[in-house]
Phi, psi and omega in degrees: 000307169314306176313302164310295184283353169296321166278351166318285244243355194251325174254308178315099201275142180249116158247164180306165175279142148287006190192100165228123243299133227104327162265159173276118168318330207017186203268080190275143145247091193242119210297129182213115167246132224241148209242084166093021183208181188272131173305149167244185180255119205282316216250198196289161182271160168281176176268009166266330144263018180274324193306319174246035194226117179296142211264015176214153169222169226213067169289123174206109193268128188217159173248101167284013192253329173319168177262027163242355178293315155281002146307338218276327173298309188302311185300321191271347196270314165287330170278309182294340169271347186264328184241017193279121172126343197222054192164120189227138170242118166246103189301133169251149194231169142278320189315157191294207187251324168311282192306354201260302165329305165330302175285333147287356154291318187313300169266076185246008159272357156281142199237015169263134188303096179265131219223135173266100179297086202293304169287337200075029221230323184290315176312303185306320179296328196248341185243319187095339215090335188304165188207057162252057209252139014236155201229140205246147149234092207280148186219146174259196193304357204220352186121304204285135212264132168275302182207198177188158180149193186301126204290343177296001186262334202335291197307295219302332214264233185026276123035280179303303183295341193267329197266002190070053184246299178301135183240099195316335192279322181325289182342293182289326132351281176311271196309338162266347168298322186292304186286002162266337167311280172320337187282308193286003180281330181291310197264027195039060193272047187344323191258317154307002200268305185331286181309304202268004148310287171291358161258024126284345189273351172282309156333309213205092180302103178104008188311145202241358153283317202283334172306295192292346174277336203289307175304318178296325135350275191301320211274339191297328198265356195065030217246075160308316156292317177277002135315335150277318176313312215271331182273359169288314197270359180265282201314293171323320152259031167202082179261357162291324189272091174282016128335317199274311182346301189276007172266318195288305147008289207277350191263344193265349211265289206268359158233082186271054177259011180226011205254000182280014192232034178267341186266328178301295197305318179316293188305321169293350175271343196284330190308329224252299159353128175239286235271155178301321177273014204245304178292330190268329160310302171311327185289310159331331172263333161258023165280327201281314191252018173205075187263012156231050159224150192304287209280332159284322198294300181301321192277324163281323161307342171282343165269319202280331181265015167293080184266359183292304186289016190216352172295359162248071210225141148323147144310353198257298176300330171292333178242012145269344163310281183314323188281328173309281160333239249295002188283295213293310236261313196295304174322302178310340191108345218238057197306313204317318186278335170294317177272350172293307166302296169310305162286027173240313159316311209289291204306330181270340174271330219265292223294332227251322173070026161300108185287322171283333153276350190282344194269317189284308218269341166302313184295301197309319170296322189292313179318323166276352147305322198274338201267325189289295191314287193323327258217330164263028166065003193258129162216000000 
């Protein structure tokens, strides 16, 4: 992420978004080719389509050549199934139409739309010249832009809007504090930087663009307690957003003089935590980034044997199940039972023709092959 945002802020020029929450789309027709799927309509709907049209769209301008880029398909892939029926998500590319075709080979299990910005014409209406990609702009039936940022936030802006919480003028409020923000990040300017994090953190408690320039900000100057302090001081005033968790997660993973404060940080997450699948992510993440400290091992095991919470699970969430298990099982010592789990991951991805998982759960088995054949002298 540092790496990234450093080239955000070291090379880039920020001019304002042309389009920010509260302004209008209006209608561009502008030559777009939409690559293996049904065209939406960009701009406000008529009332014969608002009847069969989900009441929010989703524009999100991306570079499919980037190294974030199929995370980042996968993170939309997931906000259109968690909202599907009330929510059209369209990836916008600038990239030529090889890459992009290229990139949808890649995906051909994902059901977010994807567009060749063809003219080049649409990115510019909507980014401005800005190269903070990829950048989301959720908008309604009418046009009207709700919000914008970074597209990895999109569900959470979605969330809000759905639940009647979000307030467009805040938004927009927020979103010009932000372009002022990002300006003092280029000449570094501290105590503004200060001042306008917290009248955004006032705005909008845990914002998670104005959050992530401030950590980076703190962390740039070597000031590591207050970079924690300050996500100490976001969770307390937004602990429903389990997101700053998984920021506390990556600061402890990469400072570990911070790591005695993983069984506290576990519990808050479990009060803040409802859903099977909130939880079982969490466990993932502390398998993936602390698979030899004790107190992470303990904290996931306390979620992965609440199994009761996980017998109604998706198929999807299901076979991320199994794979989390056999992660843990593997950790424990106990392949046999790691692989007992991975082929139950497999058989569920087989059914499903996820192609991406049938490739993670083959290597993770072959791997236990190799390591049971080693481990019996066979080689």
């Amino acid at each position: 992420m540092k790496k990234f945002i450093l080239l955000i802020f070291g090379i880039a020029v920020l001019p304002l978004f042309a389009l920010r929450p509260g302004d209008k789309v209006g209608n561009p027709e502008f030559r777009l080719k939409w690559i293996d799927c049904t065209p939406f309509k960009i701009g406000a709907l008529t009332p014969e389509d608002k009847a069969v049209v989900p009441p929010l769209r989703a524009l999100v301008f991306m570079f499919t050549r980037s190294d974030s880029s199929d995370r980042i398909m996968q993170i939309l892939e997931r906000t259109r199934l968690a909202y599907r029926g009330k929510l059209l998500i369209a990836a916008v590319s600038p990239d030529t139409e090889h890459d992009v075709k290229l990139f949808h080979k890649r995906h051909t299990d994902v059901r977010v739309r994807l567009v060749v910005d063809s003219e080049r014409k649409l990115t510019p209406l909507f980014m401005a010249g800005s190269m903070l990609y990829p950048m989301a702009f959720l908008y309604d039936a009418d046009g009207k832009v709700l919000w914008n940022g970074e597209a990895v936030d999109l569900s959470e802006a979605v969330e809000l809007v759905l639940s009647g919480k979000s307030d467009t003028a805040k938004q927009r409020k927020t979103a010009l504090l932000l372009d002022e923000m990002q300006q003092r990040m280029r000449t570094g300017e501290e105590r503004p930087l200060r001042r306008l994090a917290e009248q955004i953190f006032r705005l909008d408690p845990a914002n998670p663009s104005a959050l992530r320039m401030r950590l980076f900000s703190l962390e740039n100057r070597g000031d590591i307690s207050g970079a924690w302090a300050l996500i100490d001081q976001q969770m307390k005033a937004a602990p429903g957003k389990l997101r700053l968790y998984y920021t506390a997660l990556d600061m402890m993973r990469r400072y570990p003089v911070l790591r005695s404060g993983l069984p506290a940080l576990s519990d808050r997450f479990f009060e803040s935590a409802s859903m099977p699948g909130q939880l079982l992510s969490f466990a993932e993440a502390l398998l993936a980034n602390f698979p030899d400290d004790i107190s992470a091992l303990t904290a996931a095991h306390k979620i992965l044997s609440g199994k009761a919470a996980f017998s109604d699970l998706p198929p999807g969430e299901k076979a991320q199940y199994h794979v989390v298990c056999s992660r843990m099982c593997y950790l424990l010592c106990n392949v046999a039972k790691a692989e007992e789990h991975g082929k139950k991951a497999l058989e569920i991805y087989r059914s499903r023709r996820n192609a991406a998982g049938i490739l993670q759960c083959e290597k993770m088995l072959d791997f236990y092959r190799k390591l049971q054949n080693l481990n019996s002298g066979k080689f």
